[in-house]
C-alpha positions in Angstrom: 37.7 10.5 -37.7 41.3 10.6 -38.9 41.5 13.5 -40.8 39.3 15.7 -38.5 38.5 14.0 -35.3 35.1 15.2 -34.3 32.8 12.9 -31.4 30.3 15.3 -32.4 29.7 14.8 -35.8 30.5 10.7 -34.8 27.4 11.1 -32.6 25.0 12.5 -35.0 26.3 10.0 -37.7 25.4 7.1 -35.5 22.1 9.0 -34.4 20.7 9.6 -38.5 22.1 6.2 -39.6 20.4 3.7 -36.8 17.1 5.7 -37.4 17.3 5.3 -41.0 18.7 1.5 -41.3 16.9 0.6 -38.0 13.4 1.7 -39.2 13.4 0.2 -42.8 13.7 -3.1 -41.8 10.6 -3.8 -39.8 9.1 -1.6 -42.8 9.2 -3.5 -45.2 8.9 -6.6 -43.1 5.5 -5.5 -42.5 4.8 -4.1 -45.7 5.2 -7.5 -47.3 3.2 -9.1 -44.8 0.3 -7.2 -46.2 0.9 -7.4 -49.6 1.6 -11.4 -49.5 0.1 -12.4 -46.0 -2.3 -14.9 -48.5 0.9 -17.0 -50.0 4.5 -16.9 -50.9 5.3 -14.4 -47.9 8.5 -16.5 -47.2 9.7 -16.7 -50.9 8.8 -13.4 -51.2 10.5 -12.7 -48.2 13.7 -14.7 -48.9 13.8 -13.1 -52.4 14.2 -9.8 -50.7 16.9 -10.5 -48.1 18.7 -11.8 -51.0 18.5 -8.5 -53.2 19.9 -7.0 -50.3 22.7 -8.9 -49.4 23.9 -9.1 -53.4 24.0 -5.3 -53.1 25.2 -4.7 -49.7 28.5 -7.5 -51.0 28.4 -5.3 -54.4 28.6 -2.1 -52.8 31.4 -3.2 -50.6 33.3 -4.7 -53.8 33.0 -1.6 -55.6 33.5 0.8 -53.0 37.4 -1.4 -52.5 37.7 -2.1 -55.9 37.2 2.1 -57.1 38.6 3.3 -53.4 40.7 6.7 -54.2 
């Protein structure tokens, strides 16, 4: 938005990126629940949300870290 202010483009950003990240959540939540509903859904579960929180606070490290 600073180099090229646009509310267009800021509008179809937010439109494609809450589709994407808001859909894969519930997902996966449910995929899992069919693949483990017998046991170790939560640990399973909790195993997962880990994963992503490592790489969501690696991605953020590295994108300041290497940041042009």
């Amino acid at each position: 938005m600073q180099i090229y202010p646009s509310w267009g483009l800021l509008t179809i950003f937010i439109i494609s990126f809450g589709l994407s990240a808001g859909a894969s959540g519930p997902i996966i939540a449910a995929q899992m629940t069919e693949i483990f509903a017998e046991r170790g859904l939560a640990s399973v579960f909790s195993a997962t949300n880990m994963g992503q929180d490592c790489s969501t606070a690696l991605g953020a490290f590295l994108a300041d870290t290497f940041m042009i």
